[in-house]
N, C-alpha and C positions, 0 to 999 in steps of 0.2 A: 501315661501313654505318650511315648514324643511325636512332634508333630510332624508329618511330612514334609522330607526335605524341600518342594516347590513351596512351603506356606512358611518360610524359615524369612525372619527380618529383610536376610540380607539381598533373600533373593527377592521380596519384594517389592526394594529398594533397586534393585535390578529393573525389576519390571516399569518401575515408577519412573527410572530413566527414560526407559525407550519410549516410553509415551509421549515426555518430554521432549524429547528428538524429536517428534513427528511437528511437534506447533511451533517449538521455539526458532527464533532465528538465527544466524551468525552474529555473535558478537551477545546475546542474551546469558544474563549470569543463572546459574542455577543456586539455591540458597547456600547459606555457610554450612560448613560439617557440623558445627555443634546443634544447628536448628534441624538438620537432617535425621543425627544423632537424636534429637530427642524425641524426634515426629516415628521414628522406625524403632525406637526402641534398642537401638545397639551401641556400640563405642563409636569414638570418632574415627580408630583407626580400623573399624572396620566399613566405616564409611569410605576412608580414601582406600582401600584397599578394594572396593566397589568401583570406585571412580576410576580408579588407576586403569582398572581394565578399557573404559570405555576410551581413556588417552592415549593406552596401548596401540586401539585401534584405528589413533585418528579422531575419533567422532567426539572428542571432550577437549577439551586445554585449560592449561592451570598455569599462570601467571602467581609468583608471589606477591601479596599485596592489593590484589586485583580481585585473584577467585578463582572457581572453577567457571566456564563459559563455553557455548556453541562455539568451535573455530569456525574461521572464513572458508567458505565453501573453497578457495584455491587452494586454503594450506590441507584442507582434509583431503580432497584429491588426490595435492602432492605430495600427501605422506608417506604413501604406500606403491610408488610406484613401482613394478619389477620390470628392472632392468632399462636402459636409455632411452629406448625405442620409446617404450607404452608411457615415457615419462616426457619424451617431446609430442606424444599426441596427446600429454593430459595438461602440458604446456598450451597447446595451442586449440584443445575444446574450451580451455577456460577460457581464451582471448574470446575466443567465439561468442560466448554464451555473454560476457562483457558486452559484444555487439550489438547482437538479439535483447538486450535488457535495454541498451540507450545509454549507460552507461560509458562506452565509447560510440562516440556520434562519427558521422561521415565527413571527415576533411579534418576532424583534428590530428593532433600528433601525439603518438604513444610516448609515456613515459619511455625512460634512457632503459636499453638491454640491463644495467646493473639493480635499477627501482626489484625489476621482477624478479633479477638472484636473490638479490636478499630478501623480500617480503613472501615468495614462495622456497626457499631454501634447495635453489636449485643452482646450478654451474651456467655461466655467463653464455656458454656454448649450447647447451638445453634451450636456452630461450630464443638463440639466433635461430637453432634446428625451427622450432615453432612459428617464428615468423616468417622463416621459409616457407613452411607449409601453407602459412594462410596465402605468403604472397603467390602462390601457385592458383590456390583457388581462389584470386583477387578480392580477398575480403580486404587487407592493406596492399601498401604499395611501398618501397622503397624511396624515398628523396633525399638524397645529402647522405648524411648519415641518420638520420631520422628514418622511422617508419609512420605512415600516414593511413587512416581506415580510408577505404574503398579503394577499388581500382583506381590506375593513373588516368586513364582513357574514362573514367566516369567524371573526373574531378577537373580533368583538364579541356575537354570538350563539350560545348554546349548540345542539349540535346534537342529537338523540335518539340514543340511544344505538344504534349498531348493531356486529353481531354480527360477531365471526371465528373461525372454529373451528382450533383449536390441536392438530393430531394428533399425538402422542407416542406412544412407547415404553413400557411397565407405570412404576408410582409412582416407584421408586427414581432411576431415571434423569432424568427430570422434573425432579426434587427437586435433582441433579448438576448440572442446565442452570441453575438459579438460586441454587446454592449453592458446587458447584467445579467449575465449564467454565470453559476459556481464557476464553471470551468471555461471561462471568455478566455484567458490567457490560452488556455490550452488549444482552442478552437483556431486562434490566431496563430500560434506557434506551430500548427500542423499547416495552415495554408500558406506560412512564409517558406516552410521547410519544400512544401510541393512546390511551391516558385522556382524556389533554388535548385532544385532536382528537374525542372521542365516541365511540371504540369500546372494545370490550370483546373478551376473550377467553372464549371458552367451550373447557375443556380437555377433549380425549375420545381414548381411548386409538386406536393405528392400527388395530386390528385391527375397529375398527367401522366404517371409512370405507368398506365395502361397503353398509350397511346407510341412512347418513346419503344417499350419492350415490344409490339408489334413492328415499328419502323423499323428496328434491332432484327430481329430474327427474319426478318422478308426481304432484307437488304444483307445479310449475313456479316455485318459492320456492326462492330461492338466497343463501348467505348473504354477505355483502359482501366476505369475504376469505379464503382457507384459508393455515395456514402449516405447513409439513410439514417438523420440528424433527428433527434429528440420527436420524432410521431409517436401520435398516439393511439394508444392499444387497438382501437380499430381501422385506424387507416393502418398498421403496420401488417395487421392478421390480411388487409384485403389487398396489400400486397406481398405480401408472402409466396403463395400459391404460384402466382404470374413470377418472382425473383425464381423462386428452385426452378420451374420450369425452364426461365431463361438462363440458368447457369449449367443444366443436361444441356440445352440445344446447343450451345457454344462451344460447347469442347474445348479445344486447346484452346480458344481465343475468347476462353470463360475469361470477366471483367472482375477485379477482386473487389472484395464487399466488403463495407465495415457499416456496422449498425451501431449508433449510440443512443442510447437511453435508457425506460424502465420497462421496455415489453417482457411480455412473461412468456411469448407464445417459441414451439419451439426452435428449435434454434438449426441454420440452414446448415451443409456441408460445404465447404471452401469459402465459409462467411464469417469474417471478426467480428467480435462483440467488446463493446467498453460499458460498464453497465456502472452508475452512478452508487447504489448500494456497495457492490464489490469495492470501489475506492474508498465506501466513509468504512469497511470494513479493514482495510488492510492500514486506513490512517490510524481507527482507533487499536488496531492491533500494533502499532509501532506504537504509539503514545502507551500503553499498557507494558511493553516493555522496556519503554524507557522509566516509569514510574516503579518498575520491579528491579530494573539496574540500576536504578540511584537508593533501592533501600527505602522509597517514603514509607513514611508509620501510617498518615491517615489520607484519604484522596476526598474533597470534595471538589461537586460539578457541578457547575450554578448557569443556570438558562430561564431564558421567557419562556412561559408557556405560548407567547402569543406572538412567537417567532419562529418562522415553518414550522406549524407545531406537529408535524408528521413523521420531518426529516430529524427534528430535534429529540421527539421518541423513541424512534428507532435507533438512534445515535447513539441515545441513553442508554439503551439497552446493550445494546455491540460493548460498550464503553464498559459496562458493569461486566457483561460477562469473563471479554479480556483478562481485564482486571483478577477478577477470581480466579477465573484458569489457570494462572501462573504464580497466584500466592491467595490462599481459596482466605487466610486470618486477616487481609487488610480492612479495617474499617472504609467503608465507602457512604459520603452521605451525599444526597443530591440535593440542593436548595432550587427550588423550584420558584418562580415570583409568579403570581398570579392574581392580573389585575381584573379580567375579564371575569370572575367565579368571585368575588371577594368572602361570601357567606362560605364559601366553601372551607370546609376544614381538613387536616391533609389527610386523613382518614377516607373522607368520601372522595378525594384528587385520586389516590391510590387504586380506591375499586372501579372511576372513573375510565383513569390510564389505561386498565389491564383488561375492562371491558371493550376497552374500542379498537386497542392496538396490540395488546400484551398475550395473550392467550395461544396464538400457534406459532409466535413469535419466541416465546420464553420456550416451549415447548422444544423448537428445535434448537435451543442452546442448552436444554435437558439433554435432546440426544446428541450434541454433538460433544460437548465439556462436562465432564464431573463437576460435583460447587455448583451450579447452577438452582438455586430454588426459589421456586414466584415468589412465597410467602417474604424470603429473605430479603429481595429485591425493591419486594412494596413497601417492608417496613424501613429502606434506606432512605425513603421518599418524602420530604419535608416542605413544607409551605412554608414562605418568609416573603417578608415586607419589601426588603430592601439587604443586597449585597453586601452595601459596604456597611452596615451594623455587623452581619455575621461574618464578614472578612476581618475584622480587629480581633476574634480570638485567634487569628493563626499564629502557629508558634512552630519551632523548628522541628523538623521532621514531617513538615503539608506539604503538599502539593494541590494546589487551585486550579480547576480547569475551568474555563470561560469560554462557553461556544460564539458569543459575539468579544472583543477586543474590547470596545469602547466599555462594557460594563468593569472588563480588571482594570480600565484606567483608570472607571471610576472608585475603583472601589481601592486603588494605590495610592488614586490624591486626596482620598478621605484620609489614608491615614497620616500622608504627608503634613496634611491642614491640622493634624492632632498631634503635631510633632513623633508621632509610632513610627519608627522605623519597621519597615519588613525583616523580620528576624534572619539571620544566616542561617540557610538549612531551609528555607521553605520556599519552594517552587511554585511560578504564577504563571499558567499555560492558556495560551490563546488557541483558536484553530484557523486565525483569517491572516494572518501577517500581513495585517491593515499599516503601510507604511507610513500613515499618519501617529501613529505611534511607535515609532522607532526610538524615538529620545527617553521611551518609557522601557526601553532595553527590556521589552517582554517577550517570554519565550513563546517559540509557536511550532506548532505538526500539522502540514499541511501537503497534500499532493505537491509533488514539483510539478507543476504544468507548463513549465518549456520542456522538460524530458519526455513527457506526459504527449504533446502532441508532435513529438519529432516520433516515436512510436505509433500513434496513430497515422501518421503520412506515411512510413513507412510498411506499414500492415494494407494502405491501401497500391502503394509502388509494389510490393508483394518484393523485395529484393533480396529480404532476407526474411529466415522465420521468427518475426518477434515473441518475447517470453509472454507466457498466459499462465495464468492459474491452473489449480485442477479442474476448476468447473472448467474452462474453457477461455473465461473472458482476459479480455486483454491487462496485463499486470499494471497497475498504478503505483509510480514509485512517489513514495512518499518520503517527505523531510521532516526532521528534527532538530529544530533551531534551539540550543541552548543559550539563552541571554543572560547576561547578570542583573537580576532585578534588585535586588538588596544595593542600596546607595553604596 
């Protein structure tokens, strides 16, 4: 009996695409035709003949030598545009959404009108139309022959100083957020950025923002911005209630809000969120596809157990699933060091992990990713002494992930001291781009936190609408530093 046409290889090789589409990024390769070919069951040419469609339409690119891959969101736009018109406003949404992302920041200068004809394959004149445009609604400005983001009159005139009041937690911690928080750089880069734009920070502990939203609303005087820094879960819930109330009362001369931390509670209307998880999500979702577009064979991830060991588990997890999502065959082994548990065997670390942290965690990367299974994941999970003994079997085709730096240093000058060169072909990935190893030309994926907080000041300027996730929370652009570590 033949089978129906919707359950036919090719089409579910089709289907397998669009799924694909929905996670992958721009610039992510999708596998070779013959690995496609033999996972579907069909020819290779009827694989590219699969493919061909989705290039037809824009939504795929195929480089010889390179592969098939996600285009750049500006070339899939300007592929298809009909006619001049809808093709200078697809010109000039994309300068936009460049904006909104931080990607072009305020006061620099755009690349030359020719950068854009040829990188989006459009006519020199398309792209003048487009600048026009924006210079109308003063997203750039004209100077010279240059074009510059933001208004002239934003860039050239100082503006009075206005206020943002900065709720935190007692001294000490304050002090943590600009001195040793993940994201201090970032913290910093958002207050140089309000400098520069005319605002200032007024810092006042949480426990008065009862007393500040009543002087607010009785006085009908509201201040330009609130930002409500790393509280915790119950001072956040016990202002909550008192923030929605004061952003109904205010109407037009609502204060814009950006909330950073881990609150779970729900989430206000005309209020930004930067949520710590969403970043180490969207980091290990860039590092996952950079280990899928270079081809590794096998991925190990080596951490202290007795290094945030919460942030570290969770990391683990995001990290693994990634990983499979976009190529479900890669071997993945975690080396785990654990000095605090030493009787422990990685048998009982395993049921350990998945009893304290792993359970609704795994669960919703069941529902969210196919590949996904606990059993799979515990048994990737290995107890080891020391790094750099299990760092000497790497051979070409690894890629080593070190959630601290100073362990790949160590585990690089182990093999330096044993005369081992690190083989061509295997990759040593850090996550901290600790600049104290720089000479050790190690790669690293890490949040950019100067783009990171010129987005955050601008979400609380409200001047433009910065990019968010689908959840909502504010987008963390993340980098990928390729070094050459092999002498």
């Amino acid at each position: 009996m033949p089978k129906p046409k919707d359950l036919s290889p090719s089409n579910a090789l089709s289907k397998w695409v669009v799924r694909q589409l929905e996670t992958l990024k721009p610039g992510d390769l999708l596998p070779p035709d013959p690995q496609l070919a033999r996972r579907f069951g069909i020819s290779q040419s009827t694989v590219k003949r699969v493919l061909k469609k989705f290039r037809d339409q824009g939504r795929l690119a195929r480089v010889r030598g390179k592969g098939t891959f996600v285009p750049q969101e500006m070339q899939a736009a300007s592929a298809a545009p009909a006619g001049r018109i809808r093709s200078v406003d697809s010109v000039a949404q994309l300068l936009y959404e460049q904006v909104c992302a931080g990607a072009l920041k305020r006061g620099e200068t755009l690349p030359p009108v020719k950068h854009y004809s040829l990188e989006w394959n459009v006519s020199r004149a398309t792209v003048i139309a487009a600048l026009r445009v924006l210079t109308r609604r003063q997203i750039v400005h004209k100077l010279g022959r240059n074009y510059v983001v933001g208004a002239a009159t934003e860039l050239v005139l100082r503006h009075p100083r206005r206020e943002i009041f900065f709720f935190h937690v007692p001294a000490a911690p304050l002090a943590r957020l600009y001195n040793d928080h993940t994201f201090t750089l970032g913290f910093r880069a958002m207050e140089n950025e309000l400098l520069r734009q005319g605002y200032a920070f007024t810092y006042v502990p949480a426990s008065s923002f009862d007393h500040f939203s009543h002087t607010w609303k009785s006085s009908r005087r509201y201040p330009h911005g609130l930002f409500l820094a790393y509280l915790r879960q119950e001072e956040y819930d016990g202002i909550a209630h008192q923030l929605g109330e004061l952003l109904k009362r205010a109407g037009t001369q609502r204060p814009a809000v950006l909330v950073a931390g881990k609150v779970t509670a729900r989430r206000l209307p005309h209020t930004h969120y930067f949520n710590h998880g969403h970043a180490n999500t969207e980091l290990f979702r860039t590092l996952a596809s950079y280990i899928h577009r270079n081809r590794f064979e096998r991925l190990f991830v080596c951490y202290d157990e007795n290094d945030h060991y919460d942030v570290t588990v969770y990391s683990t997890f995001k990290l693994w699933m990634e990983t499979k999502h976009l190529d479900e065959r890669i071997p993945v082994r975690y080396l785990v060091r654990n000095e605090t548990h030493r009787s422990e065997t990685s048998s009982q670390y395993r049921a350990r992990l998945l009893t304290q942290f792993g359970p609704g965690y795994i669960q919703r990367g069941i529902n969210k990713y196919s590949g996904v299974n606990e059993q799979q994941m515990a048994s990737d999970i290995e107890l080891v002494d020391d790094f750099r003994r299990e760092f000497r079997r790497a051979r070409k085709g690894d890629v080593w992930v070190f959630f601290r730096d100073h362990h790949a240093v160590e585990a690089i000058e182990s093999n330096e001291r044993l005369w081992t060169r690190i083989r061509s072909g295997c990759g040593v990935v850090g996550t901290e781009n600790d600049p104290a190893f720089l000479d050790k030309a190690l790669s690293t994926c890490v949040v950019d936190q100067h783009t990171l907080g010129y987005l955050m000041a601008h979400a609380i300027i409200g001047d433009f609408p910065v990019a968010r996730s689908s959840r909502g929370y504010l987008n963390a652009p993340v980098m990928m530093l390729e070094r050459s570590t092999t002498p």
